[in-house]
Backbone as JSON Lines, residues from 0, in Angstrom:
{"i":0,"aa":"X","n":[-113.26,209.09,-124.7],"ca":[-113.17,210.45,-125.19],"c":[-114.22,211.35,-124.55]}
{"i":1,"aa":"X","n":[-115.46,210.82,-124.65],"ca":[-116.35,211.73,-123.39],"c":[-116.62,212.25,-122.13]}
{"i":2,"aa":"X","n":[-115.66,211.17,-122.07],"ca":[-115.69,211.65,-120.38],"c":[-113.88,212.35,-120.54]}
{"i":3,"aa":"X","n":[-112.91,212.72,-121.12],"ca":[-112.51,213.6,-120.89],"c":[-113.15,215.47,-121.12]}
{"i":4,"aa":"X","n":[-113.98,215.27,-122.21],"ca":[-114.79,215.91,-122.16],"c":[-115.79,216.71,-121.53]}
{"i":5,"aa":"X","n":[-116.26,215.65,-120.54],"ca":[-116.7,216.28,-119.69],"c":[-115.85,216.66,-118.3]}
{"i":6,"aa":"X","n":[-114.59,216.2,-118.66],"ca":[-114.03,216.46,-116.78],"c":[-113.51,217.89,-117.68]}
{"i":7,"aa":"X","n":[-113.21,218.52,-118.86],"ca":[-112.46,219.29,-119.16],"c":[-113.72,220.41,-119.12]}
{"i":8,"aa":"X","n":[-115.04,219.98,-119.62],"ca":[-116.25,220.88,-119.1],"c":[-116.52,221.28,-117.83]}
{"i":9,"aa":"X","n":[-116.37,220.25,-117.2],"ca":[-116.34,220.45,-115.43],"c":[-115.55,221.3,-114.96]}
{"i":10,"aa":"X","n":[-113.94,221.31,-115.61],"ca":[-113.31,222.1,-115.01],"c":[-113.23,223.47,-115.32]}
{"i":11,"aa":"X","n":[-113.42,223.77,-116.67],"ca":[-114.21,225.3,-116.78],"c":[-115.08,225.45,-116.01]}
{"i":12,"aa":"X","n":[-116.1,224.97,-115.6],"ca":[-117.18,225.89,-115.22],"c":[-116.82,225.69,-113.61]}
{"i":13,"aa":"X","n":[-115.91,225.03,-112.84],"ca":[-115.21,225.55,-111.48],"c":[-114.41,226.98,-111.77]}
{"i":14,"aa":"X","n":[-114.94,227.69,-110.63],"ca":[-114.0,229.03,-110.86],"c":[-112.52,229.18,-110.62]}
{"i":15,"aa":"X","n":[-112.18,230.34,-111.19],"ca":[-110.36,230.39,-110.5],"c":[-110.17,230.24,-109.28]}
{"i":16,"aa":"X","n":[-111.0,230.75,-108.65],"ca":[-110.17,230.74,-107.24],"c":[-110.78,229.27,-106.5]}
{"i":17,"aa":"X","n":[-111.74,228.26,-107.05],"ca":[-111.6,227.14,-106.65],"c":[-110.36,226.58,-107.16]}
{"i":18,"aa":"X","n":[-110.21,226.33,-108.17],"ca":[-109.34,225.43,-108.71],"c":[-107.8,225.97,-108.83]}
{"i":19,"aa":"X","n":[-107.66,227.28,-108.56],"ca":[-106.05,227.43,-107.98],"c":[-105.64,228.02,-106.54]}
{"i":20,"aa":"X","n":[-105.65,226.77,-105.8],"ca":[-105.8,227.49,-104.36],"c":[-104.59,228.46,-104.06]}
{"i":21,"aa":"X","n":[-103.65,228.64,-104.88],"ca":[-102.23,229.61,-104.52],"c":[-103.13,231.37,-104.82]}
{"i":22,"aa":"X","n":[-104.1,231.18,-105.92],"ca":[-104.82,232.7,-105.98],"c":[-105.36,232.98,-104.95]}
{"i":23,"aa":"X","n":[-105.4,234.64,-105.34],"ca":[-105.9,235.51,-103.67],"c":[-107.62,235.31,-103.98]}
{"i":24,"aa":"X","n":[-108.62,234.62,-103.71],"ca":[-109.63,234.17,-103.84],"c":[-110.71,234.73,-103.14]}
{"i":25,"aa":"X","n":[-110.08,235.74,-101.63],"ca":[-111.08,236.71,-100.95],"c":[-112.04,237.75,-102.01]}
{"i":26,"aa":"X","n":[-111.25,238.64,-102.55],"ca":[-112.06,239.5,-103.24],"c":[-113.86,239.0,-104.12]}
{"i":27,"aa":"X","n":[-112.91,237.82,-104.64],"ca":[-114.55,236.87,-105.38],"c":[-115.23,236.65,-104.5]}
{"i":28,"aa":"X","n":[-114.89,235.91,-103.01],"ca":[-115.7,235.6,-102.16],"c":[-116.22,236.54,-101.33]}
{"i":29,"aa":"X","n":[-115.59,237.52,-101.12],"ca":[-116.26,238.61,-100.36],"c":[-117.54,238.91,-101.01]}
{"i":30,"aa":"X","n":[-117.19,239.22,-102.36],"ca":[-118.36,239.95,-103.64],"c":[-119.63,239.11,-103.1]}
{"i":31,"aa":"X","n":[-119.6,237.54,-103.4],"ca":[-120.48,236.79,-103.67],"c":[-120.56,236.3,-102.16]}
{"i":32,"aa":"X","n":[-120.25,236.7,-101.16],"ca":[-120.73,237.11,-99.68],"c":[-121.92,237.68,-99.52]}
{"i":33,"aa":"X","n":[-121.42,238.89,-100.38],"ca":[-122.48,239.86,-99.92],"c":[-123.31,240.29,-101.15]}
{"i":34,"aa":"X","n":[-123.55,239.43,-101.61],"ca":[-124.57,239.74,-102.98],"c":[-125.71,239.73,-102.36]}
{"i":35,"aa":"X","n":[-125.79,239.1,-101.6],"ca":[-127.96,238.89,-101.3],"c":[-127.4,239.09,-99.59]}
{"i":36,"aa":"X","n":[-126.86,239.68,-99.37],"ca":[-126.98,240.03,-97.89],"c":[-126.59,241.15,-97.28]}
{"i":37,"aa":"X","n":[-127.24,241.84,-96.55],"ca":[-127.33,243.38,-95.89],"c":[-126.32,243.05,-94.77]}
{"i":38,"aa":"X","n":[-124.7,243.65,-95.04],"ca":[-123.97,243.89,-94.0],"c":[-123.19,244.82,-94.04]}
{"i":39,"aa":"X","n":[-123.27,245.45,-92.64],"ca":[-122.33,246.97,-92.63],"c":[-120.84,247.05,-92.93]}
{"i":40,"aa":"X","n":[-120.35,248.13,-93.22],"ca":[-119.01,248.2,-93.41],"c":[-118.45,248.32,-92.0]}
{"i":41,"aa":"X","n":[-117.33,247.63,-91.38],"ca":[-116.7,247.83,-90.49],"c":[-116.58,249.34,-89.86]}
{"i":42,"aa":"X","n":[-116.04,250.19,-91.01],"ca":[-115.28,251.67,-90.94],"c":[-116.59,252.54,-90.89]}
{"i":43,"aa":"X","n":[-117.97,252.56,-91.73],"ca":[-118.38,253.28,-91.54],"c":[-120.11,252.88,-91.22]}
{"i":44,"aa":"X","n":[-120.13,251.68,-91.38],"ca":[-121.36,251.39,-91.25],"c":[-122.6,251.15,-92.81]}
{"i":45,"aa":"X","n":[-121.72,251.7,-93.86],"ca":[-122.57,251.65,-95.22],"c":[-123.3,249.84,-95.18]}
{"i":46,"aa":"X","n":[-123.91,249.84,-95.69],"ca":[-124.7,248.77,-96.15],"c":[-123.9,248.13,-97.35]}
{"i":47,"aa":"X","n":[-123.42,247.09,-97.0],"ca":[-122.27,246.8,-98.14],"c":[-123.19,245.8,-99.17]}
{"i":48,"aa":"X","n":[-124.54,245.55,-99.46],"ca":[-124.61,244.49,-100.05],"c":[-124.42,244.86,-101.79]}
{"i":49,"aa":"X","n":[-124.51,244.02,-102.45],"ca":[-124.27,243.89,-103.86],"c":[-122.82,244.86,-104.24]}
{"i":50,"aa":"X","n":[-121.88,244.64,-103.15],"ca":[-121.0,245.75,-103.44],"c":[-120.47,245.13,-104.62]}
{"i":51,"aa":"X","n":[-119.84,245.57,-105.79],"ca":[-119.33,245.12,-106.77],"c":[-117.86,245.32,-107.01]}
{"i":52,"aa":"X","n":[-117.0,246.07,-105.69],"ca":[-115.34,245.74,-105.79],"c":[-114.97,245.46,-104.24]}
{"i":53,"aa":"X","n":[-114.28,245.0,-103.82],"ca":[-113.82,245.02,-102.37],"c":[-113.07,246.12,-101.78]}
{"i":54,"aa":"X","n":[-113.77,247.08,-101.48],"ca":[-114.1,248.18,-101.17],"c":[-115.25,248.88,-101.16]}
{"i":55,"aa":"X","n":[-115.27,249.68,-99.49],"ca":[-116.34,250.63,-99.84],"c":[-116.61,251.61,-100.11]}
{"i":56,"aa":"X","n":[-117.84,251.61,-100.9],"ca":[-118.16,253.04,-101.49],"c":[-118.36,254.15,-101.2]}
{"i":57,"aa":"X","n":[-118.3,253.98,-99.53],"ca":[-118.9,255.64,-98.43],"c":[-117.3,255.63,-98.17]}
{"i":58,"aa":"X","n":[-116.47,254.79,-97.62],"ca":[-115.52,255.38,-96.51],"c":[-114.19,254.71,-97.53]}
{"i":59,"aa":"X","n":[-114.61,254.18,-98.62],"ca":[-113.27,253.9,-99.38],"c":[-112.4,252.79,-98.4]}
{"i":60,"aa":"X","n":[-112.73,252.49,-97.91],"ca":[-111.72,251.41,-97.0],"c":[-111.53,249.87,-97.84]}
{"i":61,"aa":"X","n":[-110.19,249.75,-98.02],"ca":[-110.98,248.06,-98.12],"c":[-110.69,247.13,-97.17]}
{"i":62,"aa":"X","n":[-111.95,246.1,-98.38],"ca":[-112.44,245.14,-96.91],"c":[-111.61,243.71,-97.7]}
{"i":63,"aa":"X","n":[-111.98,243.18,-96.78],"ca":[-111.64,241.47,-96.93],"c":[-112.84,240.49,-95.58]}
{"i":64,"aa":"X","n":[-112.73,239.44,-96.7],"ca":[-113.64,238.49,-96.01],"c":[-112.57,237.45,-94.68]}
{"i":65,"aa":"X","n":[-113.38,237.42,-93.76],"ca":[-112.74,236.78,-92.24],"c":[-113.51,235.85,-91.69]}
{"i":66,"aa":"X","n":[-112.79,235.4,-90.51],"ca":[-113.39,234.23,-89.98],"c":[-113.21,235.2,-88.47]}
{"i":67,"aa":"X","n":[-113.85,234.86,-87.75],"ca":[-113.72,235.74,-86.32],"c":[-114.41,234.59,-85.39]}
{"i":68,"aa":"X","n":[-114.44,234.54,-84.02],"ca":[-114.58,234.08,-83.47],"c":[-116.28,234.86,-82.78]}
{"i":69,"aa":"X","n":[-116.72,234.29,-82.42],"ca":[-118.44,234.42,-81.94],"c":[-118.44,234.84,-80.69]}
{"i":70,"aa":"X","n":[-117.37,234.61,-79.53],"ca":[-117.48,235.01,-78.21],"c":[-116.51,234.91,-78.18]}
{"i":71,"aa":"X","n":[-115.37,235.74,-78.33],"ca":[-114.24,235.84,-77.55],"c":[-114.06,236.21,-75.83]}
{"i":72,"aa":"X","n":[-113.59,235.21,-75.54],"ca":[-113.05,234.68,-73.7],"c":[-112.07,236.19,-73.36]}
{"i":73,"aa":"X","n":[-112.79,236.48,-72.69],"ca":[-112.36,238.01,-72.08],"c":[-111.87,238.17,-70.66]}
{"i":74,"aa":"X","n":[-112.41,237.23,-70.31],"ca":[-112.74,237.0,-69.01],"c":[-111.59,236.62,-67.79]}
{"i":75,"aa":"X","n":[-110.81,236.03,-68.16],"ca":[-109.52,235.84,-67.42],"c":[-108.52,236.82,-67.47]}
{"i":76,"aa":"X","n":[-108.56,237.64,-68.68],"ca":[-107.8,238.65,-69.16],"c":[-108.08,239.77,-68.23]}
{"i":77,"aa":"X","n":[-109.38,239.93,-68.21],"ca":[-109.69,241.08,-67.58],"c":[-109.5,240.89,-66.0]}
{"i":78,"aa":"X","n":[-109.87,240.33,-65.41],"ca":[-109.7,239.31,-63.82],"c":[-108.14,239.74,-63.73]}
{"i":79,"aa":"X","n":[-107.1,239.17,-64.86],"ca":[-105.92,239.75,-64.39],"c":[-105.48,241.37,-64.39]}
{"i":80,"aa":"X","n":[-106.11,241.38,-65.61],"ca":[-106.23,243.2,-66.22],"c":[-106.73,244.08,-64.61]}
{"i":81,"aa":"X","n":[-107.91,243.95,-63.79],"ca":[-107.65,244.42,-62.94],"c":[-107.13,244.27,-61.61]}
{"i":82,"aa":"X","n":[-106.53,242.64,-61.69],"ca":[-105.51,242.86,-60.38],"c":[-104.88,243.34,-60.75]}
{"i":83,"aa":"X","n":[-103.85,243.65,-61.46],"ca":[-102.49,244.73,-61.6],"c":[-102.97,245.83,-62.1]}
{"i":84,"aa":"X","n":[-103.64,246.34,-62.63],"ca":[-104.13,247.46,-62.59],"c":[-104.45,248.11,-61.38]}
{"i":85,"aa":"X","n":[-105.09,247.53,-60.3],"ca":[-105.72,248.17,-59.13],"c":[-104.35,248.62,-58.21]}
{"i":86,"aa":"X","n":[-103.31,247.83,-58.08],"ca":[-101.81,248.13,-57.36],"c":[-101.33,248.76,-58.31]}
{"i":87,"aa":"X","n":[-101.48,249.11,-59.6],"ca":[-100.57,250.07,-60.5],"c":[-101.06,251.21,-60.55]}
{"i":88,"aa":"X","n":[-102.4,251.51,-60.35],"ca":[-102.66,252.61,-59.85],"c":[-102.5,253.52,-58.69]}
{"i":89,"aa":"X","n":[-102.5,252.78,-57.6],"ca":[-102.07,253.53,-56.28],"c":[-100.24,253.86,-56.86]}
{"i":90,"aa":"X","n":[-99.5,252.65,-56.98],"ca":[-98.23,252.83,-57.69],"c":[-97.77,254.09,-58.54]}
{"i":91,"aa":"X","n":[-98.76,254.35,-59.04],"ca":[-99.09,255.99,-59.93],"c":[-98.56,257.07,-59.17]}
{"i":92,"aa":"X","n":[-99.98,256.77,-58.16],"ca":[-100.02,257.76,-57.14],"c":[-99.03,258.1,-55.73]}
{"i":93,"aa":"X","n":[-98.51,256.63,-55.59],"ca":[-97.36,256.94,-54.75],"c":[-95.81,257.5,-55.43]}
{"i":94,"aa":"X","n":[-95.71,257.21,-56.81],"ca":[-94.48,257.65,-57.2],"c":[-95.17,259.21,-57.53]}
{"i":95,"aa":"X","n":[-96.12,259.54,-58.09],"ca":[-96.23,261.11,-57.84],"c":[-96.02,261.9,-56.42]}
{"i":96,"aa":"X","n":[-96.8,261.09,-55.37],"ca":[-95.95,262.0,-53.8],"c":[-94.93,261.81,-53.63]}
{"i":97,"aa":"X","n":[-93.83,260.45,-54.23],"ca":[-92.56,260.55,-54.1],"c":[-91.69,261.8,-54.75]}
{"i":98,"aa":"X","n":[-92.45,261.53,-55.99],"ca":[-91.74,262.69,-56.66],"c":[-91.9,264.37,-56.17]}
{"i":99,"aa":"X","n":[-93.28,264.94,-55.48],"ca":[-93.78,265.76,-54.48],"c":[-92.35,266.14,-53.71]}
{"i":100,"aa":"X","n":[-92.76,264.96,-52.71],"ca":[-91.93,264.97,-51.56],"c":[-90.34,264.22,-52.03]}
{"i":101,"aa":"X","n":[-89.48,264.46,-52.65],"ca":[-88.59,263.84,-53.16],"c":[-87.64,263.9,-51.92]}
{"i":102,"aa":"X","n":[-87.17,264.79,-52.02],"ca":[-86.31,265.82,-50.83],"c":[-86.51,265.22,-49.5]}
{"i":103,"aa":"X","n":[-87.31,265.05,-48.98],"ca":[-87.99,264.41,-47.63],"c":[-88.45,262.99,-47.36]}
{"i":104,"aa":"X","n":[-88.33,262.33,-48.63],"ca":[-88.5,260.8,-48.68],"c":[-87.56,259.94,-48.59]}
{"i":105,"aa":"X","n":[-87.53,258.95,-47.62],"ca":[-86.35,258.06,-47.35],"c":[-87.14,256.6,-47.1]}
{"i":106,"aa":"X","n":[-86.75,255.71,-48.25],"ca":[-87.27,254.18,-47.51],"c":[-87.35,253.96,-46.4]}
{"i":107,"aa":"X","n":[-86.06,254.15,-45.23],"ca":[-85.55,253.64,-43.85],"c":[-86.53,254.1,-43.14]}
{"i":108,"aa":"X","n":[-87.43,255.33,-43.31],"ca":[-88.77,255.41,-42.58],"c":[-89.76,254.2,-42.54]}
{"i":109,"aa":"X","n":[-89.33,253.07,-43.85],"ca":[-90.45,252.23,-43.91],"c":[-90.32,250.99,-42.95]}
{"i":110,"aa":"X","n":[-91.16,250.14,-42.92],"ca":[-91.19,248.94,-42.23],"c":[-90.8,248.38,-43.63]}
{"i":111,"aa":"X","n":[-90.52,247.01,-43.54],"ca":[-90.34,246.02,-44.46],"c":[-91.39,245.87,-45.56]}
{"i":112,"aa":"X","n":[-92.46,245.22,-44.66],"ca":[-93.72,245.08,-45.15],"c":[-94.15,246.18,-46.43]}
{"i":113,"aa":"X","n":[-94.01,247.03,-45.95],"ca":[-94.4,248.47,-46.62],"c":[-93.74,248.66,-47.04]}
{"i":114,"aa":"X","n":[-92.37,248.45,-47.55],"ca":[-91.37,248.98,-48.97],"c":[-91.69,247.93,-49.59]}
{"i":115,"aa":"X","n":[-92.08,246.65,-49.35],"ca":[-92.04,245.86,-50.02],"c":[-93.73,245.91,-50.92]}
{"i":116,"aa":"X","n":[-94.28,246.54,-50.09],"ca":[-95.84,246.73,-50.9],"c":[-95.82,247.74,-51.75]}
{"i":117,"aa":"X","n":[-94.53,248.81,-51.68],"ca":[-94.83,250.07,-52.51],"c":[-93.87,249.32,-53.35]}
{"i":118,"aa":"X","n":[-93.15,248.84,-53.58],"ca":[-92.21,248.06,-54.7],"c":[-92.83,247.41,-55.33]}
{"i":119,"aa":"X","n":[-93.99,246.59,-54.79],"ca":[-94.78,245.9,-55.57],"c":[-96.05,246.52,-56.26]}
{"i":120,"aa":"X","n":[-96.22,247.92,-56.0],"ca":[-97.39,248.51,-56.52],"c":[-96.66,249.55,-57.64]}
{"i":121,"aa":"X","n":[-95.53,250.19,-57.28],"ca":[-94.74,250.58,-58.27],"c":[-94.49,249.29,-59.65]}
{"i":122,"aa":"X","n":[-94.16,248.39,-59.26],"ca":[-93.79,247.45,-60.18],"c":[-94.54,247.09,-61.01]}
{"i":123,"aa":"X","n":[-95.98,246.99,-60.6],"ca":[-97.11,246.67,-61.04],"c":[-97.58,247.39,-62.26]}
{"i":124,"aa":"X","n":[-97.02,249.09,-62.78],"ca":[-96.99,249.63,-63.39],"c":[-96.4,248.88,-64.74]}
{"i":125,"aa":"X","n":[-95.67,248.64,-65.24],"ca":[-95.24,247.98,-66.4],"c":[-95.74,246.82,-66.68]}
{"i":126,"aa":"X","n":[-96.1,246.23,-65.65],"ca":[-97.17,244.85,-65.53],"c":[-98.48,244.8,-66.44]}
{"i":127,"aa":"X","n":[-98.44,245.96,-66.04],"ca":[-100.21,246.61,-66.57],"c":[-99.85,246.76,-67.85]}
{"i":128,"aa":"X","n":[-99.5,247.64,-68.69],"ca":[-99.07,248.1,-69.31],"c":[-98.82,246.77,-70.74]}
{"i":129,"aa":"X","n":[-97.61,246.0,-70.12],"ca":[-97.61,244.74,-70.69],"c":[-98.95,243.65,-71.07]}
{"i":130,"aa":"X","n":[-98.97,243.96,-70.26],"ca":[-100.76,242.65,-70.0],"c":[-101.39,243.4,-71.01]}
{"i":131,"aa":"X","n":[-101.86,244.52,-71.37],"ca":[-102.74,245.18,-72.53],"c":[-102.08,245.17,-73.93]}
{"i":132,"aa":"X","n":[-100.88,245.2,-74.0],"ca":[-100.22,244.75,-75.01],"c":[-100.02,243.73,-75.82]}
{"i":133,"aa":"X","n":[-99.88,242.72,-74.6],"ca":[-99.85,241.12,-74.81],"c":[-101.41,240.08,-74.73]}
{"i":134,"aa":"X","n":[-102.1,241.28,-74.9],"ca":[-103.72,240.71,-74.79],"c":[-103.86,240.02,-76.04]}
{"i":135,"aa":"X","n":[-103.44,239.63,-76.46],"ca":[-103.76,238.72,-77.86],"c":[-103.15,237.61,-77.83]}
{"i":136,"aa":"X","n":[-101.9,237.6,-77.01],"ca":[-100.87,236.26,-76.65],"c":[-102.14,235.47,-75.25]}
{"i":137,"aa":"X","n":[-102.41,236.71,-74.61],"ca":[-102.88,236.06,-73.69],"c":[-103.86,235.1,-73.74]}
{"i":138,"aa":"X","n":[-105.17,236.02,-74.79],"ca":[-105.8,235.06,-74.82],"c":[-105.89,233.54,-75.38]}
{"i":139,"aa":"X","n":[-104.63,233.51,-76.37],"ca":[-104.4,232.6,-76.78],"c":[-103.7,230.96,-76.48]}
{"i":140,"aa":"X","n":[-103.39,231.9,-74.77],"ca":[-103.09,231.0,-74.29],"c":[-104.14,229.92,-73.73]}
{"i":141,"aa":"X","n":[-103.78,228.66,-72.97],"ca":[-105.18,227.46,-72.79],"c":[-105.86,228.46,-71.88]}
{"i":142,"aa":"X","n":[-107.24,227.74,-71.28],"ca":[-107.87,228.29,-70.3],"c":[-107.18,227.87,-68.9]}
{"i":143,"aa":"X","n":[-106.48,226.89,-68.58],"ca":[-106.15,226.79,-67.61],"c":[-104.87,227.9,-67.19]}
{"i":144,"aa":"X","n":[-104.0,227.78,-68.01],"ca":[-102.74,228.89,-68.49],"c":[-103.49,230.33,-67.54]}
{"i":145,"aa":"X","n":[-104.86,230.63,-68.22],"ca":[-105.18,232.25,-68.53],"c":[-105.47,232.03,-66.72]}
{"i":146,"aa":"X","n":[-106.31,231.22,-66.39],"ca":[-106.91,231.18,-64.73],"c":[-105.67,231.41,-63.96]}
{"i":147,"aa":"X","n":[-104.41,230.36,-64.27],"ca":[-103.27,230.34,-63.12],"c":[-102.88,232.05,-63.08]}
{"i":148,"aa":"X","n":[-102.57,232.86,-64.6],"ca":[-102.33,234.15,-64.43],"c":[-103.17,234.94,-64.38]}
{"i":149,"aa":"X","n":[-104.45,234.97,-64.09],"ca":[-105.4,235.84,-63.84],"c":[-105.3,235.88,-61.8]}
{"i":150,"aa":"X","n":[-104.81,234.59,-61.39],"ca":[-104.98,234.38,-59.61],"c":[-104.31,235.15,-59.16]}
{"i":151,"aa":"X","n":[-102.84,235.23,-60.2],"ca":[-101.48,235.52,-59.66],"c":[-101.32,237.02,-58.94]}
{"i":152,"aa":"X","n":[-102.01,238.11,-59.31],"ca":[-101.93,239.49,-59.19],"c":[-102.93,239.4,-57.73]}
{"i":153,"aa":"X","n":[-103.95,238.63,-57.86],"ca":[-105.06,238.89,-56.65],"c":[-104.4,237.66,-55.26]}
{"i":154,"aa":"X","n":[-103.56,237.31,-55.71],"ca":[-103.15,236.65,-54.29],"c":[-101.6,237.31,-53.98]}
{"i":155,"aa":"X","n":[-101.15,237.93,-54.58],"ca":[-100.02,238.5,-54.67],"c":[-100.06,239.68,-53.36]}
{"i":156,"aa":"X","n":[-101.77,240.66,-53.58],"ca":[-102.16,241.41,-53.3],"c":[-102.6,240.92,-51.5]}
{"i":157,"aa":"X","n":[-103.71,239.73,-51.25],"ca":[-103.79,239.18,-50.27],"c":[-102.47,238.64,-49.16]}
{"i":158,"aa":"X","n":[-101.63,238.63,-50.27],"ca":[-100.24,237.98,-49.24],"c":[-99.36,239.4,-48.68]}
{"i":159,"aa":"X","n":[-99.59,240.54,-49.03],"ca":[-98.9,241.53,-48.73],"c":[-99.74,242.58,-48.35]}
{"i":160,"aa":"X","n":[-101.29,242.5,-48.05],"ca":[-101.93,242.5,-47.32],"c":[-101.77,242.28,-45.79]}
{"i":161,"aa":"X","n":[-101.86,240.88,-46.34],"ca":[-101.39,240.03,-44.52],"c":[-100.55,240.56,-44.45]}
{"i":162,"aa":"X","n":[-99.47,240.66,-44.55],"ca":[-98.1,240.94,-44.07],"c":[-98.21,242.13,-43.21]}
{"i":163,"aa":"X","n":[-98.75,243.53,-44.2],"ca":[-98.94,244.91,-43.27],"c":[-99.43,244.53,-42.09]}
{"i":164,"aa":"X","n":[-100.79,244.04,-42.6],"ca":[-102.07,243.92,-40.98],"c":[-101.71,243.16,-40.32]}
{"i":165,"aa":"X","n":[-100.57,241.93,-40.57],"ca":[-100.1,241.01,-39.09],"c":[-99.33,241.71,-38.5]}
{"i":166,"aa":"X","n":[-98.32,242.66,-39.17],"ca":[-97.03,243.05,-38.34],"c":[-97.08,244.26,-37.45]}
């Protein structure tokens, strides 16, 4: 009989949100986060400690407690971010003199090489575009994954390179 007693004491004094893991249990833990600790509000910077609802009191926002990562890997993202960026920009700039010179522009002036580099710098435009979008897939992909598509834009660039300057 005592020792149900005490497991039935025990289990009062565990809180709700230990003992029913289906409850939303952030709000308690946020509170008792930040009871004895000086941290800013995301939105405005207030000093959130001893806040007493989950929300803040300067910018009204609410908050919730997270897990975040300490160094997020940027680094392959960006490596690809500006190979296609760097050909989507000229790409910019050549479909604006196309559009200029509309009237007076004809591929058949081009060499191969060179329609095939403005196709690929035009193209490069939605590339870009995508890649900043999909920056959250990306990084999620392995590290080896992120290296093979970070190469892809900067050798893309070297191979159609060569091509102009050999021919």
């Amino acid at each position: 009989m005592e020792s149900n007693e005490t497991t039935s004491r025990e289990s009062e004094s565990i809180s709700p949100a230990v003992s029913q893991p289906d409850s939303s249990p952030t709000p308690d833990l946020l509170l008792l986060f930040l009871r004895d600790r000086d941290y800013p509000c995301p939105g405005c910077g207030y000093n959130l400690r001893q806040l007493l609802s989950p929300k803040c009191p300067e910018c009204g926002q609410p908050l919730k407690l997270g897990v975040n990562l300490v160094d997020i890997r940027h680094g392959f993202w960006i490596t690809c971010l500006l190979g296609c960026s760097f050909p989507a920009g000229f790409g910019v700039i050549a479909l604006v003199v196309m559009a200029i010179y509309a009237s007076s522009f004809s591929f058949s002036n081009f060499e191969l090489s060179a329609a095939l580099w403005l196709l690929y710098l035009i193209g490069m435009i939605p590339a870009t575009v995508a890649l900043i979008l999909r920056r959250r897939a990306f990084v999620k992909l392995s590290r080896q994954a992120q290296a093979g598509l970070a190469v892809i834009p900067w050798v893309i660039i070297v191979v159609i390179l060569g091509m102009i300057f050999t021919s």
